[in-house]
Z-matrix of the N, CA and C atoms (Angstrom, degrees):
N
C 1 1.458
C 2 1.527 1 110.94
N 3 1.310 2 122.63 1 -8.98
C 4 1.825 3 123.62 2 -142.68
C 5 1.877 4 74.89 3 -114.54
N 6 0.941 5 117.90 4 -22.27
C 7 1.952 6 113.70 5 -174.67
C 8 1.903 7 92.34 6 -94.40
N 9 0.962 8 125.09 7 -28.25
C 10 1.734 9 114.45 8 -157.49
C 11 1.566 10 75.80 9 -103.32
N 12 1.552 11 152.78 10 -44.35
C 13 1.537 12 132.56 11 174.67
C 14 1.589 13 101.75 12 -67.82
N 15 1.234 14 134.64 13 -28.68
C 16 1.627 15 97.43 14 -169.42
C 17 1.760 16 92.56 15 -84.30
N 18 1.472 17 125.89 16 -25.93
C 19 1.273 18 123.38 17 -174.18
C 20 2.027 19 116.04 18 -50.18
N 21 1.419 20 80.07 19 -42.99
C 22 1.617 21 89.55 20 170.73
C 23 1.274 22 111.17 21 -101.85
N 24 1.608 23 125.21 22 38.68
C 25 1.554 24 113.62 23 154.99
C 26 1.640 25 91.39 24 -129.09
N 27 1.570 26 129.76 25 8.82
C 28 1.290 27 134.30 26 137.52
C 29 0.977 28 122.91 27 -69.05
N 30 1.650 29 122.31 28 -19.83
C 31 1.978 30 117.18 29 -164.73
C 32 1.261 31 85.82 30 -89.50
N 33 1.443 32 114.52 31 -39.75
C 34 1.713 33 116.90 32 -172.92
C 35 1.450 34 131.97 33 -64.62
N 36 1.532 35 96.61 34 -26.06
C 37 1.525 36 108.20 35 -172.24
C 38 1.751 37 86.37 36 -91.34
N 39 1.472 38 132.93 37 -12.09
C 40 1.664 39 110.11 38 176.68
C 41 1.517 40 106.91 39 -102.10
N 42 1.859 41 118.05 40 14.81
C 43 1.009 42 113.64 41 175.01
C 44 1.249 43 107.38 42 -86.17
N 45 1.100 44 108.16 43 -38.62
C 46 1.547 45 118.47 44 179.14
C 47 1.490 46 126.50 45 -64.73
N 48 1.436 47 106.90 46 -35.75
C 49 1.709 48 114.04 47 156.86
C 50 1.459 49 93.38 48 -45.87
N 51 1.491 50 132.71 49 -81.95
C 52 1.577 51 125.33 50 -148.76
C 53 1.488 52 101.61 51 -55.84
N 54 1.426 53 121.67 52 -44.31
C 55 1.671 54 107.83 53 -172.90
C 56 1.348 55 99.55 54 -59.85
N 57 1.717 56 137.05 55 -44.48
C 58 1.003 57 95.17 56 164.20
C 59 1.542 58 161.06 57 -86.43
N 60 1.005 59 89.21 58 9.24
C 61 2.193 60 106.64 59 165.78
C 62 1.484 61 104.82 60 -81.48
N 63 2.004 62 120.42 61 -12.03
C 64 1.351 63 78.83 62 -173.05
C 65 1.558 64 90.71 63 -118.60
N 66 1.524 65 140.00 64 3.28
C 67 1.206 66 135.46 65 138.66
C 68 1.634 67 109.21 66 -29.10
N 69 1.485 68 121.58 67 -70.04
C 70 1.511 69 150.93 68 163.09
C 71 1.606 70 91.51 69 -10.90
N 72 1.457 71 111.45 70 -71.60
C 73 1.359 72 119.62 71 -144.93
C 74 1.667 73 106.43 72 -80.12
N 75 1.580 74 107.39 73 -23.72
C 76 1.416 75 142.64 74 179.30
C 77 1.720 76 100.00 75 -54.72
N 78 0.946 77 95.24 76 -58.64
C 79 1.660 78 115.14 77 -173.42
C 80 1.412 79 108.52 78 -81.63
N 81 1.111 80 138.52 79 -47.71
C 82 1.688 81 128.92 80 143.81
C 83 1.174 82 117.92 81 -13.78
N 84 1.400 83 102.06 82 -69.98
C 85 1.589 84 122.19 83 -178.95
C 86 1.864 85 107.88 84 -40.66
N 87 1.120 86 107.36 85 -65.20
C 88 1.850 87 121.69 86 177.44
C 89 1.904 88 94.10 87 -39.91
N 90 1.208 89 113.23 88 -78.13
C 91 1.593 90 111.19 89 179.21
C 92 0.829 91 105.84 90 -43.23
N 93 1.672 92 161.71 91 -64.18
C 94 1.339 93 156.26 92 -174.22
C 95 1.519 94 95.85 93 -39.25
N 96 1.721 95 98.38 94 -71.09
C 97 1.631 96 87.22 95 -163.45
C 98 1.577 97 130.17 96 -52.83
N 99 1.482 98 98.33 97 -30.93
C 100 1.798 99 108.93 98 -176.10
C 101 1.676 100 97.89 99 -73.16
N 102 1.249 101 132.02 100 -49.85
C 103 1.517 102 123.74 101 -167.32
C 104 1.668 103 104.48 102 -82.18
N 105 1.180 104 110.74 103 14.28
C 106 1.517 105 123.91 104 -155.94
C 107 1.609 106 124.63 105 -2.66
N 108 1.194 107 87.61 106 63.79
C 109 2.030 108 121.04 107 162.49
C 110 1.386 109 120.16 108 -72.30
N 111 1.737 110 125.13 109 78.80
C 112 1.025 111 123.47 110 -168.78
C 113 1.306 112 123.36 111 -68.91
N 114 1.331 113 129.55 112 -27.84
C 115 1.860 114 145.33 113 149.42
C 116 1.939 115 83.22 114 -36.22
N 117 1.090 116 111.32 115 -95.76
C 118 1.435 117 109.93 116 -162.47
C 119 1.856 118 105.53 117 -25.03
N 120 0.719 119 110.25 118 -68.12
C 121 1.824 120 129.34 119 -175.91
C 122 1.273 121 113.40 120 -37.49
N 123 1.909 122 111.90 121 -54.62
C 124 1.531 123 100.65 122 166.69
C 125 1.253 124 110.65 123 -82.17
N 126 1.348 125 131.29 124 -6.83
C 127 1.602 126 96.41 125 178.98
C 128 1.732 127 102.96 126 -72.10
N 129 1.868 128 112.25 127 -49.94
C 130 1.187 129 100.86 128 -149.66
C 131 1.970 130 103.55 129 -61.21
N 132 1.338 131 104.68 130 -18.67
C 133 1.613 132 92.11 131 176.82
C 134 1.358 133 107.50 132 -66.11
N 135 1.141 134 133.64 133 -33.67
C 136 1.311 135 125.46 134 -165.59
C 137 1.680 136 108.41 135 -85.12
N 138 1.305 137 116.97 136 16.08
C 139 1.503 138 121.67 137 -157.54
C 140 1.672 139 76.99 138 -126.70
N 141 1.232 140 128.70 139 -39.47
C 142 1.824 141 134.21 140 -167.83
C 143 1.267 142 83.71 141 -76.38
N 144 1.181 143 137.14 142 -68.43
C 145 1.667 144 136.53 143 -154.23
C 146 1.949 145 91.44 144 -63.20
N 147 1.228 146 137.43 145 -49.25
C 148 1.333 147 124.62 146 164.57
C 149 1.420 148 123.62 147 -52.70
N 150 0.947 149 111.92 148 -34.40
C 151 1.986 150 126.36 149 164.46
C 152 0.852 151 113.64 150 -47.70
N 153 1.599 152 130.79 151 -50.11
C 154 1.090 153 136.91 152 -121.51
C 155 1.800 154 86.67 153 -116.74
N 156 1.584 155 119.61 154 -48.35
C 157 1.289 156 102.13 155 -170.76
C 158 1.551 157 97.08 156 -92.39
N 159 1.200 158 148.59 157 -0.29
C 160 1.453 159 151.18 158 120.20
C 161 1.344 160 99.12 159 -7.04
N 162 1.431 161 116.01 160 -83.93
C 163 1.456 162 131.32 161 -176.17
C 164 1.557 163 111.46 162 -23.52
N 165 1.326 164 114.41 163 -67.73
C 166 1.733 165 140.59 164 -139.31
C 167 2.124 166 80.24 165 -88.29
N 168 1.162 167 109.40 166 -26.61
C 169 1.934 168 96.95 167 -166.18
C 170 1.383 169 81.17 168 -85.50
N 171 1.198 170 141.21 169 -25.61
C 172 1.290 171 117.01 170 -167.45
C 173 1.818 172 112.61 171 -113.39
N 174 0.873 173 111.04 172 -4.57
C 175 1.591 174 115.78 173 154.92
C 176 1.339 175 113.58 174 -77.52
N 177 1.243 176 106.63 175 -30.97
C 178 2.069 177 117.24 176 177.06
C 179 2.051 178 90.83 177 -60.69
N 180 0.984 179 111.80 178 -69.40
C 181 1.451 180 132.78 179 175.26
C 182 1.518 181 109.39 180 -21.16
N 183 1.534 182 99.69 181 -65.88
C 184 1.413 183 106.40 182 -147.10
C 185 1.957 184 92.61 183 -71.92
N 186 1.353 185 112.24 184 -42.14
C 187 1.140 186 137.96 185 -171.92
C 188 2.093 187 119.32 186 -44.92
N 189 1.775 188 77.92 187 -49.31
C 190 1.638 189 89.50 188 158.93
C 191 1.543 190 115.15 189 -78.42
N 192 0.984 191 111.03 190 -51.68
C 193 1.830 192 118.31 191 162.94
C 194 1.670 193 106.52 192 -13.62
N 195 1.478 194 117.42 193 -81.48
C 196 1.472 195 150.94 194 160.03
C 197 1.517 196 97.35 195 -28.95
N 198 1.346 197 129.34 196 -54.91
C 199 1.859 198 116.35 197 -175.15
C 200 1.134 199 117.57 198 -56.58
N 201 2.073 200 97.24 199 -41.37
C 202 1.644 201 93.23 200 -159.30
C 203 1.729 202 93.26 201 -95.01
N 204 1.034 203 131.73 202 9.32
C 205 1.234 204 133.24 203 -165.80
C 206 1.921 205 86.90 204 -88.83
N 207 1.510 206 114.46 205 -62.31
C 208 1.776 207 137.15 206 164.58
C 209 1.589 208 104.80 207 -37.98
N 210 1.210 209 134.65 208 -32.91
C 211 1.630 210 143.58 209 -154.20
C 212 1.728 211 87.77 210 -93.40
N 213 1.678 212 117.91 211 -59.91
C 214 1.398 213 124.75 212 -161.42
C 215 1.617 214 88.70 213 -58.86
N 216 1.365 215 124.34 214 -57.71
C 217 1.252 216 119.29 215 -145.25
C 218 1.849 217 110.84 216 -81.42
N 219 1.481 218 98.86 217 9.34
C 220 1.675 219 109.04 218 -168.64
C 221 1.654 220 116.98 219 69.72
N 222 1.298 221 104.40 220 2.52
C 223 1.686 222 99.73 221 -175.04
C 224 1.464 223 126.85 222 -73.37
N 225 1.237 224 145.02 223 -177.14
C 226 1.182 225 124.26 224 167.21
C 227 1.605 226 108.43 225 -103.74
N 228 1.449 227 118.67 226 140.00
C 229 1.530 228 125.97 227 -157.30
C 230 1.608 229 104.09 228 -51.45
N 231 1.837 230 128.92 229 -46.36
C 232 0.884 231 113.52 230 170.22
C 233 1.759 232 139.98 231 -56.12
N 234 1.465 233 97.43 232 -36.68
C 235 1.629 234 91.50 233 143.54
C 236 1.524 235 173.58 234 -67.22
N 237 1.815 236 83.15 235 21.12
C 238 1.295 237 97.62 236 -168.48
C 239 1.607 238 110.02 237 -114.68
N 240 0.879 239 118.89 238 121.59
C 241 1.823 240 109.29 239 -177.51
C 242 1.507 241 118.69 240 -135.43
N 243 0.994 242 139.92 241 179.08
C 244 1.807 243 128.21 242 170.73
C 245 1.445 244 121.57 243 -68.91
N 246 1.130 245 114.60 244 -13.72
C 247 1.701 246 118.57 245 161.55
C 248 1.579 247 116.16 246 -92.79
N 249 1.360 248 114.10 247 -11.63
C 250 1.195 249 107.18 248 156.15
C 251 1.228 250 131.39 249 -96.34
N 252 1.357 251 126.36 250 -38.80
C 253 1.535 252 130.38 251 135.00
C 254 1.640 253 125.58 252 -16.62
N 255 1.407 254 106.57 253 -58.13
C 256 1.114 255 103.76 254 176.82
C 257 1.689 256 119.87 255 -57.38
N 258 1.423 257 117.47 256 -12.13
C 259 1.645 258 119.57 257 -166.07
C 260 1.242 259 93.56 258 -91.78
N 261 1.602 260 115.92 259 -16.98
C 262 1.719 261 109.76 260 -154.94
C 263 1.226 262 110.61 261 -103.50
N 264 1.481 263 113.64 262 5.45
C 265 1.977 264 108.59 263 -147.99
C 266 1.647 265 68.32 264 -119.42
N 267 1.463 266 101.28 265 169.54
C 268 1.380 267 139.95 266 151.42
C 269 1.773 268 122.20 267 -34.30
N 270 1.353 269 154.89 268 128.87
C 271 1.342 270 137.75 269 -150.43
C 272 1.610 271 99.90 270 -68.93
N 273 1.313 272 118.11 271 -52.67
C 274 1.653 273 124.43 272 179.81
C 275 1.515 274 118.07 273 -22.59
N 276 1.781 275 103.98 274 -53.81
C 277 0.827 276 127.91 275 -164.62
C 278 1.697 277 109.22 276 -77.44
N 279 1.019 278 89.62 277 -61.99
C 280 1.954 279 118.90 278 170.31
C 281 1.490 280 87.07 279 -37.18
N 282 1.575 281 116.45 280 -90.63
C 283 1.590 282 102.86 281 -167.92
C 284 1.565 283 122.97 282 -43.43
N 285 1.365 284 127.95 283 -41.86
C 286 1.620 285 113.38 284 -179.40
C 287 1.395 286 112.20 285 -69.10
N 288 1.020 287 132.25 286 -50.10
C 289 1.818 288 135.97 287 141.29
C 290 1.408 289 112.69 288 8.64
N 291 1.244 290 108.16 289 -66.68
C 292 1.305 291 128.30 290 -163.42
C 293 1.837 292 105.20 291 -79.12
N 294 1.142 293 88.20 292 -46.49
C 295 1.945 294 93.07 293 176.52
C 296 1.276 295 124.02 294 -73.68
N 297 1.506 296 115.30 295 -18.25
C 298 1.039 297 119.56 296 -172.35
C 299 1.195 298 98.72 297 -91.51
N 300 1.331 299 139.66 298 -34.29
C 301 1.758 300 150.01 299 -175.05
C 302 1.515 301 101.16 300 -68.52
N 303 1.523 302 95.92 301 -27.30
C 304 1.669 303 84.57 302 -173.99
C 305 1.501 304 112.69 303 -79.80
N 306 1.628 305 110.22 304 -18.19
C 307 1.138 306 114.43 305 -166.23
C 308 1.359 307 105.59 306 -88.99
N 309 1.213 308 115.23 307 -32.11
C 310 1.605 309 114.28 308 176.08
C 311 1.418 310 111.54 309 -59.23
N 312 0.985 311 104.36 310 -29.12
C 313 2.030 312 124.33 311 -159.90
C 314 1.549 313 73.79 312 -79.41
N 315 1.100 314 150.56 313 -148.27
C 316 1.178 315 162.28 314 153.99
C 317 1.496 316 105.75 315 45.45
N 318 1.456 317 142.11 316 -25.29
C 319 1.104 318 142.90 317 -175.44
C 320 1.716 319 90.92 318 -102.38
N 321 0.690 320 132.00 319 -71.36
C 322 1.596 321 126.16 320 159.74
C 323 1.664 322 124.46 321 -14.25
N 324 1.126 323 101.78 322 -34.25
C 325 1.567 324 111.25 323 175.14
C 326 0.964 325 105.94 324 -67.82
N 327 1.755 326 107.64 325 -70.61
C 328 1.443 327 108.17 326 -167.00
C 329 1.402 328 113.71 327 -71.96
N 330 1.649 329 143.47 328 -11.21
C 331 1.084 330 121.77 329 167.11
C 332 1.500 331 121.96 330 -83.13
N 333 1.451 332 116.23 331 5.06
C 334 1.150 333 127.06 332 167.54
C 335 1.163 334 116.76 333 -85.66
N 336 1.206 335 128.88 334 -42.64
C 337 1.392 336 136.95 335 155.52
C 338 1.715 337 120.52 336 -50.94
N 339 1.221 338 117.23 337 -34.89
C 340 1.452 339 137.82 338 -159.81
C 341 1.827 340 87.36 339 -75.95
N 342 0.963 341 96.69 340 -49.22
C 343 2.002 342 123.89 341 -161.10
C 344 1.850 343 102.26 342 -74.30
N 345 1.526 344 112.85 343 -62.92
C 346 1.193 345 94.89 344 150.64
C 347 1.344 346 165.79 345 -41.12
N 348 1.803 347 96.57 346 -36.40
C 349 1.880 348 99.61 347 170.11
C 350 1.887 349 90.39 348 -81.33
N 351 1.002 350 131.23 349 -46.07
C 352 1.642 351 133.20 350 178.35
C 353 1.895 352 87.27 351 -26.53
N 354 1.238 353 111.67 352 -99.12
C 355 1.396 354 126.61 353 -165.21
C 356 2.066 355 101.49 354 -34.58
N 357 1.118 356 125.85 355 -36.18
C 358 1.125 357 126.99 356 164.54
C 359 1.294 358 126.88 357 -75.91
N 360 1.030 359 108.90 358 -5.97
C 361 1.985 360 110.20 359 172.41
C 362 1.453 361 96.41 360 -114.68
N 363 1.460 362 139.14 361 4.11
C 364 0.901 363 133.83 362 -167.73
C 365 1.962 364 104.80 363 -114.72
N 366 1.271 365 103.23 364 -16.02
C 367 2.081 366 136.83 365 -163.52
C 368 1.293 367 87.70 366 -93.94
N 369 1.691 368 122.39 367 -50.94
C 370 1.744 369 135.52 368 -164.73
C 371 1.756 370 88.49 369 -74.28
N 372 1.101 371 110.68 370 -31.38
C 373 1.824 372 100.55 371 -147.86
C 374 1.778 373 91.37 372 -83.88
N 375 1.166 374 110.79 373 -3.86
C 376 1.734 375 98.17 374 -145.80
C 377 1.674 376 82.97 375 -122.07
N 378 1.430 377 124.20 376 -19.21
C 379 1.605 378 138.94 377 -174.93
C 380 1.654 379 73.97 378 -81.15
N 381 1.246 380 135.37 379 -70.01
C 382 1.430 381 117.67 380 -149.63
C 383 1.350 382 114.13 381 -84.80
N 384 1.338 383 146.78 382 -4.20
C 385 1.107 384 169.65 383 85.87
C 386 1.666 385 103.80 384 25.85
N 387 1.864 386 107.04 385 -61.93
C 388 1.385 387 113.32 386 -177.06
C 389 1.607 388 120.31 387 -60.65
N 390 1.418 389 70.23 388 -36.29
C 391 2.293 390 82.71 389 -159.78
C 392 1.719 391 90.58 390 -81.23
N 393 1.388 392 137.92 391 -10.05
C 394 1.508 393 137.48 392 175.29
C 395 1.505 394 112.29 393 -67.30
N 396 1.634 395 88.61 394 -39.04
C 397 1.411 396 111.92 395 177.13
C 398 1.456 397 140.30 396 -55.85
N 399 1.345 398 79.36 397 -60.25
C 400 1.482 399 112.99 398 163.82
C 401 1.742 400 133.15 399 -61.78
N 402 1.262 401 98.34 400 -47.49
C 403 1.163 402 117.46 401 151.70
C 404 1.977 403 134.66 402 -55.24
N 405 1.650 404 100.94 403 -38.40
C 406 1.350 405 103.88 404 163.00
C 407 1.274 406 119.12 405 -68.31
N 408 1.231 407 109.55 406 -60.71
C 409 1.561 408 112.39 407 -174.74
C 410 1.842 409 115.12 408 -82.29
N 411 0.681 410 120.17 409 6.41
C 412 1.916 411 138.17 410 179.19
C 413 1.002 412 98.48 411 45.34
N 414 1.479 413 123.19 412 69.44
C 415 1.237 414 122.43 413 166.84
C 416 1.710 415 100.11 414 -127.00
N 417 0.908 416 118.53 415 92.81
C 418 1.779 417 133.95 416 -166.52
C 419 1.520 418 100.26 417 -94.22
N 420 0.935 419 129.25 418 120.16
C 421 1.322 420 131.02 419 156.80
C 422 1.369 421 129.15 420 -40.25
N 423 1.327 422 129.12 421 79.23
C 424 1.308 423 115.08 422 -163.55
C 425 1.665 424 105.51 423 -70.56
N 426 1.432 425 107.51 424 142.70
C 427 1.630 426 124.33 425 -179.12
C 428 1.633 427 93.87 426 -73.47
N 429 1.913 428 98.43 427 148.48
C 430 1.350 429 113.55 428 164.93
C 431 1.396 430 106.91 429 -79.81
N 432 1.444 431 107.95 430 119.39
C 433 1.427 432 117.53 431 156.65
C 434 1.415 433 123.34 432 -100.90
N 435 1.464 434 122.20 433 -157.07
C 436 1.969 435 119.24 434 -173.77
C 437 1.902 436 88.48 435 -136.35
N 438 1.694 437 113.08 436 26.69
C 439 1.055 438 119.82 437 164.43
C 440 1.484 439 135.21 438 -77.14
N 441 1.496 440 131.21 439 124.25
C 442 1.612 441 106.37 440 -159.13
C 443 1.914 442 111.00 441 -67.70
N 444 1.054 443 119.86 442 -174.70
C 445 1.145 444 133.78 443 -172.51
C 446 1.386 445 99.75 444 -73.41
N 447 1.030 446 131.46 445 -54.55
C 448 2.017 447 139.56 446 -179.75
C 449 1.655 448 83.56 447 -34.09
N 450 1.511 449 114.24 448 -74.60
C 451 1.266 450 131.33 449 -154.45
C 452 1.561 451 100.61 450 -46.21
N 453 1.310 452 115.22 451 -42.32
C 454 1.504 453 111.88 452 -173.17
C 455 1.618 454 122.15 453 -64.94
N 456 1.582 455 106.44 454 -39.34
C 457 1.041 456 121.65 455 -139.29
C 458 2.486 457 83.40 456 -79.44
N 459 1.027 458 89.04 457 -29.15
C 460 1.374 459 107.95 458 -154.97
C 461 1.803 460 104.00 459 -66.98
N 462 1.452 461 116.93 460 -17.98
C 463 1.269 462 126.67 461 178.21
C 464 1.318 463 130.67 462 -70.18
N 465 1.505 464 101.14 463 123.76
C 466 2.013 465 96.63 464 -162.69
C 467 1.209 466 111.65 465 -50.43
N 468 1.402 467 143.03 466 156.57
C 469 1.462 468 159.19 467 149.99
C 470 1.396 469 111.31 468 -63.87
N 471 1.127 470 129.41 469 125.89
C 472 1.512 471 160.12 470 -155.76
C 473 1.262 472 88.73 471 -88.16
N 474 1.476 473 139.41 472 106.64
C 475 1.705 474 123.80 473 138.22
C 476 1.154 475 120.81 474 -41.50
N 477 1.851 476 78.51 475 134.43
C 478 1.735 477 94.12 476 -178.02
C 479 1.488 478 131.00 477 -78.83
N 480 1.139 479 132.94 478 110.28
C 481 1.721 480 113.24 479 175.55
C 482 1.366 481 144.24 480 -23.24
N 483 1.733 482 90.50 481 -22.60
C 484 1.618 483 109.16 482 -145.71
C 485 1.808 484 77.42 483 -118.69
N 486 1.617 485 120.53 484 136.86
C 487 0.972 486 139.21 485 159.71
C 488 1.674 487 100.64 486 -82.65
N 489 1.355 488 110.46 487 136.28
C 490 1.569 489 107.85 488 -171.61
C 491 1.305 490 103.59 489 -127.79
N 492 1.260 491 141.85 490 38.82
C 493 1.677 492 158.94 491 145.78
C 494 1.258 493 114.04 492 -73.62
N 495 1.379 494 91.63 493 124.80
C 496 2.011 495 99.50 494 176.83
C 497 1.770 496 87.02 495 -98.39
């Protein structure tokens, strides 16, 4: 059992390397988008999409790690997790266990956070994008109102920016 826990407090300690390259790469990403450097932007996406299935081979990994780790000890696989591990192993072991969960736990935050303002400067970029749009060609989205149709029809037309003669 003392070779299959330090094995999986190695899968864990290289999970935590990738969260941090892709926090890293997360935050790249934010500078691309704000200085809006599209070279910068596809690489770091194309560096997240390597992260990302990085990520998934080694959660596949760690996960089987965790069954047969659950199989040795007679437990059933859903009952086994890193706070329960941690009660069962040796203190050495128990403490890096424990530090390392904390660190993932905490690296998880912030790339969730990191990922969120991303997806929100990315929601802002594509909202102002519309109304540029919209605005060139005067085609404005008119809002649903509980106004009758007379009422609609009757509303001045906005000059257009855009001269539309070939």
């Amino acid at each position: 059992m003392k070779t299959a826990t330090l094995k999986l407090i190695e899968f864990i300690g290289a999970q935590v390397v990738l969260f941090e390259k892709f926090l890293k790469a997360l935050e790249k990403q934010q500078e691309a988008l704000v200085s809006n450097d599209i070279k910068l932007l596809e690489e770091t996406t194309a560096q997240l999409e390597d992260l990302t299935a990085r990520t998934r081979e080694t959660e596949e990994r760690r996960k089987e790690l965790v069954q047969s780790i659950s199989t040795e000890l007679d437990l059933e696989k859903d009952d086994v997790n890193l706070n329960h591990l941690t009660e069962l192993v040796a203190a050495p072991e128990a403490d890096e266990l424990a530090r390392l969960q904390s660190t993932l736990l905490g690296l998880h935050q912030q790339i969730t956070e990191c990922k969120s303002r991303n997806e929100f400067l990315i929601r802002k970029s594509m909202e102002c994008l519309d109304t540029t749009i919209s605005c060139i060609t005067g085609s404005q989205n008119e809002e649903a109102t509980y106004q009758s149709e007379e009422n609609k029809l009757n509303r001045k037309r906005k000059a257009l920016s855009l001269n539309r003669r070939v």
